[in-house]
ZAZA-74385 format. One record per residue: residue in three letters; x, y, z of N, C-alpha, C, O in turn. Coordinates in steps of 0.02 Angstrom, whole numbers, plus 50000, padded with zeros to 5 digits. Example, Ala and Ser with C-alpha at 12.3 -4.5 7.8 and 13.67 -1.06 7.14 Angstrom:
BEGIN
ALA506604971650390506154977550390506604983550390507124983450423 SER506424988850354506844994750357506455000250394506705005750402 
REM end
This chain:
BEGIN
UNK500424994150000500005000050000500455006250000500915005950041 UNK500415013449953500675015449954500575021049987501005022650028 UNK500175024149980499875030750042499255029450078498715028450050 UNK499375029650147498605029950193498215034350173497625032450179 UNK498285041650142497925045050145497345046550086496905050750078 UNK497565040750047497225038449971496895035649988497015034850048 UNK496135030849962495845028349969496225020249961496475017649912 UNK496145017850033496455010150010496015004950051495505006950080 UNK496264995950053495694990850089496234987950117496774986650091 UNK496014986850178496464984550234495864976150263495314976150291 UNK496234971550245495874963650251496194960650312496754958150314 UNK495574961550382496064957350415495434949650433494854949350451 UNK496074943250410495664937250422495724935150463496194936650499 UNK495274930450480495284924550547495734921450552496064920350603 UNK495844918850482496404911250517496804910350417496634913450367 UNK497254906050424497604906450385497234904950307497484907350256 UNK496684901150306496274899850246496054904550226496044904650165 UNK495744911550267495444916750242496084921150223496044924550172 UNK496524921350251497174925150219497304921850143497434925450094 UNK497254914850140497344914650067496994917250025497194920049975 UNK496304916350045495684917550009495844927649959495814930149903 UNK496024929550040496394936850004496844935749976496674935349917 UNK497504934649983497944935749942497574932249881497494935449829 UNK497394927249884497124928249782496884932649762497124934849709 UNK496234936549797495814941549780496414947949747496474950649692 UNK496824948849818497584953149810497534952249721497184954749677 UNK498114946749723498294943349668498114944449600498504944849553 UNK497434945149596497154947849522497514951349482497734956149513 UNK497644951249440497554958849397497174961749358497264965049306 UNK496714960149390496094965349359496044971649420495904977649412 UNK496224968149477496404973349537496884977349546497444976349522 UNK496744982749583497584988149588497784983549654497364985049697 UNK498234978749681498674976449728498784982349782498724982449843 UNK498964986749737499464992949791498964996949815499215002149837 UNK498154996949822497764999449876497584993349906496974993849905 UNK497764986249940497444982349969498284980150005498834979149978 UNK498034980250080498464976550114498064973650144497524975750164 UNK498414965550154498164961550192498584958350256499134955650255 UNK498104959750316498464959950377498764951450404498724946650365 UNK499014950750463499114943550479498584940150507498234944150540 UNK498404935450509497774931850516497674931550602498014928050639 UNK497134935850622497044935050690496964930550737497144931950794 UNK496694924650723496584916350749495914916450777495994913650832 UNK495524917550774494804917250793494254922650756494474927750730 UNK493734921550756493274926550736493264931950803493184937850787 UNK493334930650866493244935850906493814940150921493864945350954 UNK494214936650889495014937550899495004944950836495364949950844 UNK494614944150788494704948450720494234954750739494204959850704 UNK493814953850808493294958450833493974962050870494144967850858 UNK494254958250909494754961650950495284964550932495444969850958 UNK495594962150894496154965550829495784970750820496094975950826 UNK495274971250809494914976950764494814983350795494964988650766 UNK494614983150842494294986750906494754991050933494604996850950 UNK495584987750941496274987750990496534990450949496854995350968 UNK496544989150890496914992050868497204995750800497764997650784 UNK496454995750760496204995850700495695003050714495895007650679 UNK495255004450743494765010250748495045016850749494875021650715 UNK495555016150799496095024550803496215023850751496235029550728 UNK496315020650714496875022650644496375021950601496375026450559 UNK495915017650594495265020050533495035029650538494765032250490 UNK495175033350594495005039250599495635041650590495625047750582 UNK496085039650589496785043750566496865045250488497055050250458 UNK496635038950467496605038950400495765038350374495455033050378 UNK495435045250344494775042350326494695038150243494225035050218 UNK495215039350225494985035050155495195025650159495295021350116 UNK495195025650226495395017550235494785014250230494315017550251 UNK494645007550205494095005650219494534997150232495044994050214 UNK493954996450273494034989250290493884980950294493324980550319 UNK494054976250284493454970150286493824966450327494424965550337 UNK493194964150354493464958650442493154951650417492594949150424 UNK493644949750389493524941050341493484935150388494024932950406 UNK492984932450410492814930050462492514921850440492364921850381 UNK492384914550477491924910450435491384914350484491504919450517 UNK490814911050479490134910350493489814904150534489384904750578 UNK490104897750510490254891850541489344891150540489104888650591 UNK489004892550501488484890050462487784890850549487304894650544 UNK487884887750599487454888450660487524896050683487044898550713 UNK487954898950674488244903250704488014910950693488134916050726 UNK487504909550614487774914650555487434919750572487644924150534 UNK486974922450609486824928850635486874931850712486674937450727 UNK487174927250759487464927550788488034932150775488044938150792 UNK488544928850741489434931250727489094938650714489284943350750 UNK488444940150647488824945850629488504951350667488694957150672 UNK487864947750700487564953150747488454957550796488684963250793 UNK488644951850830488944949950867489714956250840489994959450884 UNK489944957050768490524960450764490144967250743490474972350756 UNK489404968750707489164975450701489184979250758489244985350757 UNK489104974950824488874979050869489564982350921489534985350975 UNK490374979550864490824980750890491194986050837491794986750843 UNK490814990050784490934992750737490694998950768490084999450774 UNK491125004750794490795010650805490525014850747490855016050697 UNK489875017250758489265020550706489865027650656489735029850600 UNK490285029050686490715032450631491235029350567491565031750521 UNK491105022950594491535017850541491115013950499491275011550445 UNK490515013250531489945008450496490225007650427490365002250401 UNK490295014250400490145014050316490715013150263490735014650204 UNK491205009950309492025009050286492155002750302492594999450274 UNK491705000150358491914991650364491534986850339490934988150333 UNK491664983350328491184975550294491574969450323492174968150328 UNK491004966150342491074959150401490754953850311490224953350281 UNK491414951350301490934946150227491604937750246492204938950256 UNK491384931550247491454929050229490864921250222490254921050217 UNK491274916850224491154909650205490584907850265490794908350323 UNK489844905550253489334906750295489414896850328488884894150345 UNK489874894050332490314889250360490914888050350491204888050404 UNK491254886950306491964888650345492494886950286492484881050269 UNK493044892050245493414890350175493304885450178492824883750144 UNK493654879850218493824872350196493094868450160493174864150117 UNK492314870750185491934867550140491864873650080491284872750060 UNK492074878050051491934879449993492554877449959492544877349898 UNK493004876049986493634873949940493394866149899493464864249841 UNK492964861749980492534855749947492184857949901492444855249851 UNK491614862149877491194862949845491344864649775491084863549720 UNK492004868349804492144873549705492664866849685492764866349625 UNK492934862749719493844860849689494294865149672494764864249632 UNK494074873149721494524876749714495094877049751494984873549800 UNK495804880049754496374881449797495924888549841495504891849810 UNK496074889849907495944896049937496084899649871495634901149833 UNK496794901049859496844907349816496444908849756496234914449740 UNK496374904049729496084902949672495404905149678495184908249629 UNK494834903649751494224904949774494374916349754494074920949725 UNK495014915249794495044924349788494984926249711494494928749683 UNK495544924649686495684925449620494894925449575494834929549530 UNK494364921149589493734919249557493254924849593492754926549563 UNK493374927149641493084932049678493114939649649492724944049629 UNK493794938449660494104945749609493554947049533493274952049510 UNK493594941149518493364941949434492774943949436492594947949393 UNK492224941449494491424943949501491554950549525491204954849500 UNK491934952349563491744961649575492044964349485491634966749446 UNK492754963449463492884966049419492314967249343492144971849305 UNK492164959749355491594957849287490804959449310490354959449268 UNK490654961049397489874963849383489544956949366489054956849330 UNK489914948849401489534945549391489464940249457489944940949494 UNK489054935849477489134933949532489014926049535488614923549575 UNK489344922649494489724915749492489934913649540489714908649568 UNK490414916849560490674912249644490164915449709489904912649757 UNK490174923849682489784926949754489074923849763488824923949820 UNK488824921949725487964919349708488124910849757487684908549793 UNK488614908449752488654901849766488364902049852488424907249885 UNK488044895049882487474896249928488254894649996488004893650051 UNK488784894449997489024896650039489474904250044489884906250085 UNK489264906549999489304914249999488754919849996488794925550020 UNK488264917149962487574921349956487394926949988487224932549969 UNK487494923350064487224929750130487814933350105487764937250153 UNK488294935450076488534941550084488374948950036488704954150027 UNK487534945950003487314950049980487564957849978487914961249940 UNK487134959050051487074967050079487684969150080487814973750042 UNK488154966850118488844969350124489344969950069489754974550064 UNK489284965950037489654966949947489364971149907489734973549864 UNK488464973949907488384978149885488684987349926488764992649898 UNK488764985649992488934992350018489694994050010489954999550015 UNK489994987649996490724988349987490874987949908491444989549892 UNK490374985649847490714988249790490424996749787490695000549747 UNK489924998849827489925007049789490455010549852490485016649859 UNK490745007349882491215011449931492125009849908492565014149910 UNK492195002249886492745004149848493145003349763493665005249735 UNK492514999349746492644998349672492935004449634493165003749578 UNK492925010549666493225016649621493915017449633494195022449610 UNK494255012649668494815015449670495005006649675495535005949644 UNK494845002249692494894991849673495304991249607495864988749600 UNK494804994849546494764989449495495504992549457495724997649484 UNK495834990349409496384992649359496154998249312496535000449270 
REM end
Protein backbone atom coordinates (compact mmCIF):
# COMPACT_ATOMS: atom_id res chain seq x y z
CA UNK A 1 0.00 0.00 0.00
CA UNK A 2 1.34 3.08 -0.92
CA UNK A 3 -0.26 6.14 0.84
CA UNK A 4 -2.81 5.97 3.85
CA UNK A 5 -4.17 9.01 2.91
CA UNK A 6 -5.55 7.67 -0.57
CA UNK A 7 -8.32 5.65 -0.63
CA UNK A 8 -7.09 2.03 0.21
CA UNK A 9 -8.61 -1.84 1.79
CA UNK A 10 -7.09 -3.10 4.68
CA UNK A 11 -8.27 -7.28 5.01
CA UNK A 12 -7.89 -8.55 8.30
CA UNK A 13 -8.68 -12.55 8.43
CA UNK A 14 -9.44 -15.10 10.94
CA UNK A 15 -7.20 -17.75 10.33
CA UNK A 16 -4.80 -18.71 7.69
CA UNK A 17 -7.46 -20.04 4.92
CA UNK A 18 -9.12 -16.67 4.85
CA UNK A 19 -5.66 -14.98 4.38
CA UNK A 20 -5.31 -17.07 1.33
CA UNK A 21 -8.65 -16.49 0.17
CA UNK A 22 -7.22 -12.64 0.08
CA UNK A 23 -4.13 -12.86 -1.16
CA UNK A 24 -5.77 -14.35 -4.37
CA UNK A 25 -8.38 -11.70 -4.40
CA UNK A 26 -4.85 -9.38 -3.80
CA UNK A 27 -3.42 -11.35 -6.65
CA UNK A 28 -5.71 -10.43 -9.57
CA UNK A 29 -4.91 -8.23 -12.07
CA UNK A 30 -7.82 -6.93 -12.83
CA UNK A 31 -7.20 -5.35 -9.26
CA UNK A 32 -4.85 -2.38 -8.24
CA UNK A 33 -2.66 -4.71 -5.45
CA UNK A 34 -1.08 -1.41 -4.18
CA UNK A 35 -4.47 -0.12 -2.48
CA UNK A 36 -5.13 -3.54 -0.61
CA UNK A 37 -3.09 -4.70 2.28
CA UNK A 38 -3.68 -7.69 3.83
CA UNK A 39 -3.08 -8.02 7.54
CA UNK A 40 -1.78 -11.30 9.58
CA UNK A 41 -4.47 -13.64 10.33
CA UNK A 42 -5.92 -13.00 13.79
CA UNK A 43 -6.84 -16.73 14.97
CA UNK A 44 -10.40 -16.55 15.86
CA UNK A 45 -13.46 -14.69 14.73
CA UNK A 46 -13.52 -12.85 18.12
CA UNK A 47 -9.98 -12.51 17.98
CA UNK A 48 -10.60 -10.31 14.41
CA UNK A 49 -13.43 -8.31 16.65
CA UNK A 50 -10.51 -7.67 18.99
CA UNK A 51 -7.71 -6.90 16.58
CA UNK A 52 -10.17 -4.62 15.28
CA UNK A 53 -11.42 -2.67 18.12
CA UNK A 54 -7.46 -2.46 19.80
CA UNK A 55 -6.19 -1.60 17.37
CA UNK A 56 -7.60 -0.84 13.99
CA UNK A 57 -10.49 2.05 14.97
CA UNK A 58 -7.82 4.90 16.07
CA UNK A 59 -6.26 4.51 12.88
CA UNK A 60 -9.48 3.99 10.66
CA UNK A 61 -10.00 7.85 11.99
CA UNK A 62 -6.44 8.74 11.32
CA UNK A 63 -6.80 7.78 8.00
CA UNK A 64 -10.47 8.45 6.52
CA UNK A 65 -10.03 6.99 3.11
CA UNK A 66 -9.22 3.50 4.70
CA UNK A 67 -11.81 1.11 4.37
CA UNK A 68 -11.94 -2.17 5.80
CA UNK A 69 -13.11 -5.97 5.73
CA UNK A 70 -13.08 -8.29 8.84
CA UNK A 71 -12.95 -11.81 6.83
CA UNK A 72 -14.38 -14.01 9.25
CA UNK A 73 -16.16 -17.93 8.71
CA UNK A 74 -19.74 -17.94 9.86
CA UNK A 75 -19.51 -21.65 10.81
CA UNK A 76 -23.04 -21.99 9.23
CA UNK A 77 -25.10 -22.33 13.21
CA UNK A 78 -23.52 -19.37 14.09
CA UNK A 79 -24.46 -17.07 11.10
CA UNK A 80 -26.36 -14.25 12.69
CA UNK A 81 -25.08 -14.49 15.75
CA UNK A 82 -21.14 -13.75 14.55
CA UNK A 83 -22.36 -10.84 12.58
CA UNK A 84 -24.89 -9.38 14.93
CA UNK A 85 -22.12 -10.02 17.34
CA UNK A 86 -18.96 -7.93 15.28
CA UNK A 87 -21.67 -4.91 14.02
CA UNK A 88 -22.25 -4.21 17.37
CA UNK A 89 -18.36 -3.86 17.80
CA UNK A 90 -18.13 -1.47 14.73
CA UNK A 91 -18.41 2.12 16.10
CA UNK A 92 -21.48 4.09 14.11
CA UNK A 93 -18.58 6.49 12.61
CA UNK A 94 -16.93 3.56 10.83
CA UNK A 95 -20.12 1.68 9.92
CA UNK A 96 -19.72 2.79 6.31
CA UNK A 97 -15.95 1.81 5.73
CA UNK A 98 -16.18 -1.68 7.28
CA UNK A 99 -17.64 -4.90 5.88
CA UNK A 100 -17.86 -8.19 8.02
CA UNK A 101 -18.13 -10.79 4.54
CA UNK A 102 -17.11 -14.20 4.58
CA UNK A 103 -17.71 -18.07 4.09
CA UNK A 104 -21.33 -18.67 5.89
CA UNK A 105 -19.38 -22.16 7.20
CA UNK A 106 -16.09 -22.27 6.90
CA UNK A 107 -13.18 -21.94 3.49
CA UNK A 108 -12.37 -25.53 3.91
CA UNK A 109 -16.15 -26.50 2.79
CA UNK A 110 -16.14 -24.11 -0.13
CA UNK A 111 -12.73 -25.21 -1.19
CA UNK A 112 -14.93 -28.86 -1.06
CA UNK A 113 -17.62 -27.43 -3.09
CA UNK A 114 -15.73 -25.30 -5.91
CA UNK A 115 -12.31 -27.84 -6.22
CA UNK A 116 -10.97 -24.66 -5.73
CA UNK A 117 -7.27 -23.71 -4.06
CA UNK A 118 -8.12 -20.81 -1.26
CA UNK A 119 -6.32 -18.55 -3.67
CA UNK A 120 -7.84 -19.43 -6.55
CA UNK A 121 -11.56 -19.03 -4.53
CA UNK A 122 -9.92 -15.14 -4.24
CA UNK A 123 -8.64 -14.93 -7.59
CA UNK A 124 -12.54 -16.17 -8.87
CA UNK A 125 -13.85 -13.60 -6.45
CA UNK A 126 -11.79 -10.87 -7.83
CA UNK A 127 -13.28 -11.62 -11.32
CA UNK A 128 -17.16 -11.22 -9.99
CA UNK A 129 -16.52 -7.67 -8.50
CA UNK A 130 -14.24 -6.81 -11.63
CA UNK A 131 -16.83 -8.43 -14.27
CA UNK A 132 -20.26 -7.24 -12.33
CA UNK A 133 -20.94 -10.89 -12.18
CA UNK A 134 -21.74 -13.22 -9.35
CA UNK A 135 -20.57 -16.86 -10.16
CA UNK A 136 -18.67 -17.55 -7.12
CA UNK A 137 -20.44 -14.63 -4.93
CA UNK A 138 -24.08 -16.14 -5.83
CA UNK A 139 -22.71 -19.64 -4.68
CA UNK A 140 -25.05 -20.77 -1.43
CA UNK A 141 -21.96 -20.68 0.78
CA UNK A 142 -21.40 -17.17 -0.02
CA UNK A 143 -24.86 -15.74 -0.89
CA UNK A 144 -25.55 -14.05 2.61
CA UNK A 145 -22.95 -11.70 1.68
CA UNK A 146 -25.38 -9.99 -0.39
CA UNK A 147 -25.85 -6.59 1.58
CA UNK A 148 -22.32 -6.14 2.47
CA UNK A 149 -20.70 -6.61 -1.06
CA UNK A 150 -23.23 -4.38 -2.29
CA UNK A 151 -22.15 -1.54 0.36
CA UNK A 152 -18.56 -2.35 -0.26
CA UNK A 153 -18.58 -2.36 -4.20
CA UNK A 154 -20.17 1.40 -4.22
CA UNK A 155 -17.58 2.29 -1.37
CA UNK A 156 -14.51 0.83 -3.05
CA UNK A 157 -14.73 -0.33 -6.56
CA UNK A 158 -13.57 3.32 -7.58
CA UNK A 159 -10.37 3.07 -6.59
CA UNK A 160 -10.23 -1.64 -6.54
CA UNK A 161 -10.49 -2.12 -10.10
CA UNK A 162 -7.25 -1.49 -12.82
Amino acid sequence: MNNKYKPHLVILPEDDANRQIALGFENNEKLNSRVIQILSEAGGWKDVVKTFTDDYVSKMRQYPERRMVLLIDFDEKDYNYRLDYVKQHIPNDLEDRVFVIGVSDDPEELRRNTGKSFEKIGETLANDCAENTNKLWGHKLLKHNKAELDRMIISVKPFLLN
